[in-house]
C-alpha positions in Angstrom: 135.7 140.6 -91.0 138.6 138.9 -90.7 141.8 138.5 -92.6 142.9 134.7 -93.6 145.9 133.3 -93.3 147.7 132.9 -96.7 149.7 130.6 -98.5 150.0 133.0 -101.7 152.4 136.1 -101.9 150.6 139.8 -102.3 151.8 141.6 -104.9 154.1 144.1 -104.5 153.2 147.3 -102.7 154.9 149.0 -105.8 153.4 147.9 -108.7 150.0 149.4 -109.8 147.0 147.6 -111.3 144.9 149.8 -113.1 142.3 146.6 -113.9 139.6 146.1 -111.1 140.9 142.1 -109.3 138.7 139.5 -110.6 137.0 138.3 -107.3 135.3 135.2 -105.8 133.1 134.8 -103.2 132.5 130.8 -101.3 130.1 130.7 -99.0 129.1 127.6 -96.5 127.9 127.1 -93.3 131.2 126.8 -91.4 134.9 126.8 -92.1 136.8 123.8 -90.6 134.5 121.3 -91.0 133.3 122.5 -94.7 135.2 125.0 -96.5 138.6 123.4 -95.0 137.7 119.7 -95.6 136.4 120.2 -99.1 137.1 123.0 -100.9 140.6 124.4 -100.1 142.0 122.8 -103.8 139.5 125.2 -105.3 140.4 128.6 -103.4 144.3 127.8 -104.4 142.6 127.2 -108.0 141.1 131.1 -108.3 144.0 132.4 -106.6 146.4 130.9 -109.0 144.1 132.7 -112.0 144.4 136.2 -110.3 141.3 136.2 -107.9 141.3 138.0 -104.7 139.2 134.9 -103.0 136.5 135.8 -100.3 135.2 133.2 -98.1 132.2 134.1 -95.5 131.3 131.0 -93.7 131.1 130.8 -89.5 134.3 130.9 -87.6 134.0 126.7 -86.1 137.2 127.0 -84.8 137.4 126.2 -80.9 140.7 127.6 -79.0 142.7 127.6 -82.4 143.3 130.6 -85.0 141.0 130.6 -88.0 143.1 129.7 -90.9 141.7 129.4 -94.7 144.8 128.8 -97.2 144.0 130.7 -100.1 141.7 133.2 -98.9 142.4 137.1 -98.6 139.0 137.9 -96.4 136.8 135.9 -94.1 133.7 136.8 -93.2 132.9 135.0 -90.3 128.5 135.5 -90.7 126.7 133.3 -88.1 124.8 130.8 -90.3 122.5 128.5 -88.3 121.6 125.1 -89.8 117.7 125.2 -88.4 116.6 127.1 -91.3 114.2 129.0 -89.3 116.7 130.7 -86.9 115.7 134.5 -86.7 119.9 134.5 -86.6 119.7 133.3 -90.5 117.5 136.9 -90.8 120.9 138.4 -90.1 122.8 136.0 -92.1 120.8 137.6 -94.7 121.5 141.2 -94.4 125.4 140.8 -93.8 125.6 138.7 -96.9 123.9 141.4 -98.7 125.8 144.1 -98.3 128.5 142.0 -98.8 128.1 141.0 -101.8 126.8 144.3 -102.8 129.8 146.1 -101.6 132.0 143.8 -103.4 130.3 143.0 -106.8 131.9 139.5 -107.2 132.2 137.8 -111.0 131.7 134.6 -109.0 129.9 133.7 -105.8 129.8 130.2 -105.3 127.7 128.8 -102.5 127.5 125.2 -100.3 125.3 123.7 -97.9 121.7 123.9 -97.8 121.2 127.0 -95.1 124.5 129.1 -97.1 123.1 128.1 -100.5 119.6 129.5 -99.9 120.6 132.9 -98.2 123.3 133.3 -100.5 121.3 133.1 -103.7 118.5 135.2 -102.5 121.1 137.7 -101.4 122.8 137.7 -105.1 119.4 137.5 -106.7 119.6 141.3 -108.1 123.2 140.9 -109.5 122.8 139.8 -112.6 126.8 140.8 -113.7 127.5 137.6 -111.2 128.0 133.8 -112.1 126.0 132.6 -109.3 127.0 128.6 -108.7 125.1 126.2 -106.2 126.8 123.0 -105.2 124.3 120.4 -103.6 125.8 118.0 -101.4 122.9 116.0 -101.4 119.3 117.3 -101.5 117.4 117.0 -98.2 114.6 115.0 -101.0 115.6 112.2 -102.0 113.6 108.8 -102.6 112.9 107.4 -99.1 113.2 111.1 -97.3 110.4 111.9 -95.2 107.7 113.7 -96.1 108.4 116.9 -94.4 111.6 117.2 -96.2 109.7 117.3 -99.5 107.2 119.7 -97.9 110.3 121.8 -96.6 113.3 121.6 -99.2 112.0 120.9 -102.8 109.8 124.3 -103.2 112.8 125.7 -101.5 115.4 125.0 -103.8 112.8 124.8 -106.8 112.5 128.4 -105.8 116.2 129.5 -105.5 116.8 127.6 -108.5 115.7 130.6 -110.9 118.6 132.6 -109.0 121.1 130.6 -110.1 123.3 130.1 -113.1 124.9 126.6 -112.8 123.7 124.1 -110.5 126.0 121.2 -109.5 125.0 117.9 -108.2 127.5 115.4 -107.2 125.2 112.0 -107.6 123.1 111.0 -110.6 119.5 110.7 -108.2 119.8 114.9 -107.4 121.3 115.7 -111.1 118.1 113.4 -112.8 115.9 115.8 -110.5 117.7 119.1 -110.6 117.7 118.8 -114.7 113.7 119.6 -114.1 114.2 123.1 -112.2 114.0 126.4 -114.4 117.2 128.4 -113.6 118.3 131.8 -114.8 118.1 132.4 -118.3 121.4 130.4 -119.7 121.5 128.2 -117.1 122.4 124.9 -116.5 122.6 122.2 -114.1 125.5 119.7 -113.9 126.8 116.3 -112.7 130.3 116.6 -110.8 131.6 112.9 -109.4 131.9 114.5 -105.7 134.4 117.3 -104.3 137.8 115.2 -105.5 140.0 112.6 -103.2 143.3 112.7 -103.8 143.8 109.7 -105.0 147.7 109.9 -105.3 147.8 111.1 -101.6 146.3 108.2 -100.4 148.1 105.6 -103.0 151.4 106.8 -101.8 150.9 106.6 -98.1 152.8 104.5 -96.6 151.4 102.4 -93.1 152.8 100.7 -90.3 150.2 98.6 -89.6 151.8 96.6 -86.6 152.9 99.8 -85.5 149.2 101.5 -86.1 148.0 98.7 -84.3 149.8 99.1 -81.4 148.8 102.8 -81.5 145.4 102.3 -81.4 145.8 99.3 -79.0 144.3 96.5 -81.5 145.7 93.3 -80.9 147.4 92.0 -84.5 145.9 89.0 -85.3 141.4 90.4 -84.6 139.9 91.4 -87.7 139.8 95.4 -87.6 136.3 96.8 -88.7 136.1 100.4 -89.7 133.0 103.5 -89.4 133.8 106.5 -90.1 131.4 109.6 -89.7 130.1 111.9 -86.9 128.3 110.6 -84.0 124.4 111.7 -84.9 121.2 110.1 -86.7 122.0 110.6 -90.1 125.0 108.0 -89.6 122.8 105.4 -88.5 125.8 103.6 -86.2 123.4 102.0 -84.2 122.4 99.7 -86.3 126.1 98.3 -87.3 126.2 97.9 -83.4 122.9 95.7 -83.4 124.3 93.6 -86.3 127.4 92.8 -84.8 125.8 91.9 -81.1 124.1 89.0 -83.3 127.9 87.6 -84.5 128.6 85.4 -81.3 130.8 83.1 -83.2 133.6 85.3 -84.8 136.2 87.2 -83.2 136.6 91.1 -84.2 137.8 94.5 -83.2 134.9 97.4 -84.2 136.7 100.9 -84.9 134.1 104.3 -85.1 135.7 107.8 -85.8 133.8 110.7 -85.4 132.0 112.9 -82.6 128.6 113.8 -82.2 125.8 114.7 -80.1 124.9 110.5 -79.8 128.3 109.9 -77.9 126.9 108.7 -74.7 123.6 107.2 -76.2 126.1 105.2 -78.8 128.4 104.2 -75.7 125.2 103.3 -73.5 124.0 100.9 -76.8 127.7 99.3 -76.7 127.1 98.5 -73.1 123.5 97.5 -73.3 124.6 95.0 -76.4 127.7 93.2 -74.2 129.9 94.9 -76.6 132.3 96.8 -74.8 135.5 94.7 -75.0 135.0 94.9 -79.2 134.0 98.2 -80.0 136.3 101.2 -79.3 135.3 105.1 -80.5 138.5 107.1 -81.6 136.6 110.7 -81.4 137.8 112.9 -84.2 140.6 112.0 -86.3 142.8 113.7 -88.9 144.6 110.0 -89.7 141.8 108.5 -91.4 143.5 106.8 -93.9 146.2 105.4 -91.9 143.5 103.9 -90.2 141.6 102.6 -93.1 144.9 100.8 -94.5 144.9 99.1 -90.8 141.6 97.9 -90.8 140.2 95.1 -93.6 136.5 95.8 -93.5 134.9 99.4 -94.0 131.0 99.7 -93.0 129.0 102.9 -93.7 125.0 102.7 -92.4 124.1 106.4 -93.6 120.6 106.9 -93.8 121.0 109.8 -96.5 124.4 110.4 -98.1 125.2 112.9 -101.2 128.0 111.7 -102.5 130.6 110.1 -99.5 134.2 111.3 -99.3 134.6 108.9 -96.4 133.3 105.8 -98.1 135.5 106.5 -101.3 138.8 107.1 -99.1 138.0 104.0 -97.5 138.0 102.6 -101.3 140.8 104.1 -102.4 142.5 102.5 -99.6 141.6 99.0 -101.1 139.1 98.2 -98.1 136.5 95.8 -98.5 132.9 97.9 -97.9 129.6 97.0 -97.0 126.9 100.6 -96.9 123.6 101.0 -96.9 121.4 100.9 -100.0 121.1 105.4 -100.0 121.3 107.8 -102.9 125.5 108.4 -103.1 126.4 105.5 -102.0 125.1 103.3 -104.6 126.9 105.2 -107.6 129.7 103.7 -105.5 129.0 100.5 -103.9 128.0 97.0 -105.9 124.3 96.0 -105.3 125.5 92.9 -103.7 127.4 95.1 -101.1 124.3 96.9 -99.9 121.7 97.0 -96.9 118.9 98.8 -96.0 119.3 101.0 -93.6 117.9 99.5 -90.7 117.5 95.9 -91.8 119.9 94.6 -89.2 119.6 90.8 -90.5 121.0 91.8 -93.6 124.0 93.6 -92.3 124.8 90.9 -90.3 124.9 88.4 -93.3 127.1 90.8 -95.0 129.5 90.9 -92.0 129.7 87.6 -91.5 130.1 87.3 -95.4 133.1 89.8 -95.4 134.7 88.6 -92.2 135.5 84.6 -94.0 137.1 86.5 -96.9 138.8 89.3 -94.8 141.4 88.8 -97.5 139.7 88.9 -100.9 142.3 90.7 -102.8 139.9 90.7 -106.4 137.1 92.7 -104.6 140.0 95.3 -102.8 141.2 95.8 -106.9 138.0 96.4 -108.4 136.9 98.8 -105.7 139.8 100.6 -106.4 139.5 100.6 -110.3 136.0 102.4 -109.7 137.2 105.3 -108.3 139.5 107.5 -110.5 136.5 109.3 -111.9 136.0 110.5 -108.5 140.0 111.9 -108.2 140.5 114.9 -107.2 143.0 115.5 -110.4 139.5 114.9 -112.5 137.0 116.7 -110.6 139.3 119.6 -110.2 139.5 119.5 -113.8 135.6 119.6 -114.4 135.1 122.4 -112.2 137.8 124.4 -113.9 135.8 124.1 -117.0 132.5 125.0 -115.3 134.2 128.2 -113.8 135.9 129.1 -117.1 132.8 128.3 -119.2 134.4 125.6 -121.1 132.6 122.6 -119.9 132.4 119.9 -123.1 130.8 117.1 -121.1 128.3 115.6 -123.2 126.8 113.4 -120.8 124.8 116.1 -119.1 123.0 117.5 -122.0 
């Protein structure tokens, strides 16, 4: 166990509490790429209604200190994404006893992996609130075949261990509604984990001077991926779409890293693309970026509901994505392609790139979005932890 670092003050060694503390448990997979990136709003929220806030999740740092704002314990517990890792058997038994020891009011679990062994480990507790968030169920329409062999009697299963179930995109809450939870239970539609909306309207950008920084000449069209560098994210095929654009000049931006770095950079070579495509590696200045480019493309094959394709929208870029479960609560129809239909992505580039400057489609892209805000999601989840949710739309 390790302690977090914290933003909040302990109370005085003095004074006495004669209550037990209230006490919340978040589990995920890993910490700095999960529990930092999306749910460090919702630790400050507990801890600023008098929870001692738990977090066990695996320690991703590399050559840096662990740091969780908000948290008074870490548990750094070795969760392996393969499901069937005999490490996950271990998982199992430290989360246990954990949870055991501490008798939480409210454990609330993300990702697939930390969701299952989580549940199953709280499944005897019934003075718990036990809370699922799916990020996007591995079945979906289009998923393969072995996903719905693998996940759905999976999380059917764990289903009846839990007491609220949240989904963040209508496709998973539509299917979720049919699972039998605990007695009470109830499954809910959340618009995503929250963007701050404000942050982002606020920022101001240099873009000459981002340019420079990023060595983009100023007058190329920028065009903008963001997402790591595997499968899932599907970059190859924005790469074979714009190595059929012979006639238009452009400057092709990727963030992200990934076990596909030296295939994707192979593909760029292989395609004569080098002298337009450049890859950034991980970046913690997204939206500067996005307010520097003027065209955002995301290619996911599976999505649950995108953070990155919504920050690139709340930045008033242009997007193009592919036609996947999340990103069509988001997107117009129009503004969607298959996944690997690279014809149609090129059309759609090519589209974009002659009205690089269409200010009406920046405006209503933005106008979509403040259901999403983190100021309104924040809001819903508050209810849904306090038992106050009045949302009528997911009776």
């Amino acid at each position: 166990m390790n302690n977090c670092v914290e933003n909040t003050k302990n109370m005085s060694n003095n004074s006495i509490d004669i209550h037990k503390p209230k006490k919340v448990l978040f589990t995920a997979t890993v910490v700095k790429t999960h529990i930092n990136v999306f749910h460090l709003p919702y630790l400050k929220w507990f801890k600023e209604h008098g929870y001692e806030v738990h977090v066990a999740a695996k320690n991703d740092f590399i050559n840096e200190p662990c740091i969780i704002p908000n948290c008074d314990k870490h548990y750094d517990i070795q969760f392996v994404r393969f499901p069937f890792s005999k490490t996950n058997i271990k998982a199992y038994k430290q989360l246990k006893k954990l949870i055991q020891e501490n008798n939480y009011d409210i454990i609330h679990c993300h990702t697939p992996v930390a969701g299952v062994l989580t549940r199953l480990a709280a499944r005897k507790n019934k003075n718990t609130t036990v809370i699922y968030t799916a990020h996007g169920f591995h079945f979906f329409l289009g998923a393969p075949l072995l996903n719905w062999l693998i996940y759905y009697p999976v999380e059917r299963f764990c289903a009846r261990f839990t007491d609220k179930l949240i989904t963040i995109n209508k496709e998973d809450y539509e299917r979720a509604k049919r699972f039998s939870l605990r007695k009470n239970g109830k499954v809910y539609y959340v618009p995503g984990v929250g963007i701050n909306l404000e942050k982002i309207e606020n920022l101001k950008v240099d873009i000459k001077q981002k340019k420079k920084e990023l060595v983009i000449p100023e007058d190329i069209p920028v065009l903008l991926s963001v997402g790591e560098l595997i499968k899932r994210k599907n970059h190859k095929t924005v790469l074979k779409a714009l190595s059929q654009i012979k006639d238009k000049n452009f400057i092709y931006l990727i963030c992200g890293r990934g076990v596909l770095k030296e295939y994707l950079h192979n593909l760029t070579k292989q395609l004569g693309l080098e002298s337009k495509v450049k890859f950034l590696g991980f970046r913690k200045d997204i939206a500067e970026i996005c307010k520097t480019a003027d065209l955002f493309i995301f290619p996911s094959y599976q999505e649950g509901l995108p953070v990155a394709l919504m920050e690139a929208m709340a930045c008033e870029l242009p997007v193009i994505a592919s036609n996947v479960r999340g990103n069509r609560d988001l997107i117009a129809k129009e503004n969607l392609f298959e996944p690997e239909d690279v014809a149609a992505l090129t059309n759609l580039i090519k589209k974009q790139l002659e009205s690089i400057q269409n200010k009406e489609l920046k405006k209503v892209a933005y106008a979509n979005l403040e259901q999403y805000s983190l100021k309104n999601v924040l809001k819903q989840m508050a209810e849904i932890y306090t038992n106050k949710w009045e949302h009528k739309s997911d009776t």
